[in-house]
C-alpha positions as CSV (number, residue, x, y, z in Angstrom):
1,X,115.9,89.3,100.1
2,X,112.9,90.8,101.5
3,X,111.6,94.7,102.0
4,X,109.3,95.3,104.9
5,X,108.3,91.8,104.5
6,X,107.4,91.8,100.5
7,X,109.8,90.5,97.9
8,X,112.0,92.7,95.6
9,X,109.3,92.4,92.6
10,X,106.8,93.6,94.1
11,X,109.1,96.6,95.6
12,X,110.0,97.1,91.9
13,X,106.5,97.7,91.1
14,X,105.2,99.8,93.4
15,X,108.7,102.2,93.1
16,X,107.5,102.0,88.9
17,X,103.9,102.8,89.9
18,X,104.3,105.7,92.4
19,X,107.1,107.5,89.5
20,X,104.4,107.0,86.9
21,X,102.0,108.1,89.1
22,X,104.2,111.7,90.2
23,X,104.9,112.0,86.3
24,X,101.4,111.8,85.6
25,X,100.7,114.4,87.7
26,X,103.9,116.6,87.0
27,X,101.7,116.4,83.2
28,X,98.8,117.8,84.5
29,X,96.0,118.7,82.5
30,X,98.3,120.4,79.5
31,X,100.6,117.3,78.1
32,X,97.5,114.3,78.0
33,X,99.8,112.4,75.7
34,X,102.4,112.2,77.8
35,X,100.0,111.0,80.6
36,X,99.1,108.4,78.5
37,X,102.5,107.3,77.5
38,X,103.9,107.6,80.6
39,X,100.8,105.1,81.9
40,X,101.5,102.7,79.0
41,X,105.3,102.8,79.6
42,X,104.6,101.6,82.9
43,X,102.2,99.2,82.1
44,X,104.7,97.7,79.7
45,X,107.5,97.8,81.8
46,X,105.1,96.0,84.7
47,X,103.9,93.1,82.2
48,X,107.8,92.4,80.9
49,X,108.5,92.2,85.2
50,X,105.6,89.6,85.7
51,X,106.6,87.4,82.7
52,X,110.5,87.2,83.5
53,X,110.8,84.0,85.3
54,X,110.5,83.8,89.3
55,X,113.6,81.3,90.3
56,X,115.1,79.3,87.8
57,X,115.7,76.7,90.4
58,X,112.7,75.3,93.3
59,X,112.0,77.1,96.3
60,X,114.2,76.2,99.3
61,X,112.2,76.3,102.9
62,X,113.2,79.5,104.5
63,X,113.8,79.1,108.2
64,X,113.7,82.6,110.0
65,X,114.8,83.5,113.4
66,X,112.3,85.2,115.7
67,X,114.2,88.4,117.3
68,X,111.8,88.9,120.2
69,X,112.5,92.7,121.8
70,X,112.7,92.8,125.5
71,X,112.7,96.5,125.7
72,X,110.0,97.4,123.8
73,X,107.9,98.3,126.1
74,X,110.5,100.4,128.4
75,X,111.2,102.2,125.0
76,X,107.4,102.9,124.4
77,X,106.7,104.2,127.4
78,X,109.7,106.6,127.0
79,X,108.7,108.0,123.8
80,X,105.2,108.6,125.3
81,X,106.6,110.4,128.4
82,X,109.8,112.6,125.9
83,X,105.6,113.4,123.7
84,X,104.1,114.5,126.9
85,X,106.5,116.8,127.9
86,X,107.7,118.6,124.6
87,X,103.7,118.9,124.5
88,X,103.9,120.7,127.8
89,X,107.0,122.8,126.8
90,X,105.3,123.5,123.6
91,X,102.2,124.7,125.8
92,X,103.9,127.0,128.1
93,X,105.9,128.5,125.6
94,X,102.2,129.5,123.3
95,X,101.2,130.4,126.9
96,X,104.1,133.1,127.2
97,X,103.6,134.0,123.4
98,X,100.0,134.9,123.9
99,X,100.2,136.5,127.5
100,X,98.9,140.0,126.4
101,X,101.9,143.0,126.8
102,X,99.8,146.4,128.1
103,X,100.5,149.9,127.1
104,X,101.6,151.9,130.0
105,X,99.6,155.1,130.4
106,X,101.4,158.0,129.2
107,X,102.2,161.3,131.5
108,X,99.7,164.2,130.9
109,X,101.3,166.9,129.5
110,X,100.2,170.8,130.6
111,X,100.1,172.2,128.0
């Protein structure tokens, strides 16, 4: 099974990585120790991943299909034109926002 073209293992380790990583930083400057445990925790957890055995049979040749998309380009140029124009609505609409309102002069009173 693959993930945006890696294997699971290596998905594994970068999931591992990035929640030590927001832990240590949850820590901040206050709890060092648990910085440093979290970071060896992970560390340890990463070594026992890369010594558990691969496959415990060979490799088989994986064959994969080419999906070629014939409307990429139609699709493209869609998204770029649907940008363009909430760009243009989102223009017009600071254009009204900004348009200044002017006081209307007041009657003189006799007084």
């Amino acid at each position: 099974m693959r993930v945006l073209g890696l294997g699971v293992g290596v998905v594994v380790l970068v999931v591992v990585w990035v929640a030590a990583a927001v832990a240590i930083i949850a820590c901040g400057r206050s709890r060092t120790v648990a910085a440093v445990g979290v970071t060896v925790a992970a560390a340890v957890f990463s070594l026992i991943l890369l010594l558990l055995p691969q496959h415990p049979t060979p490799h088989q040749p994986i064959t994969e299909e080419v999906v070629i998309d014939h409307l990429f380009i139609p699709r493209v140029v869609i998204v770029l034109i649907l940008g363009l124009s909430a760009l243009a609505a989102f223009g017009s609409i600071i254009g009204d926002w900004t348009e200044p309102i002017l006081a209307k002069p007041l009657k003189k009173v006799k007084l």
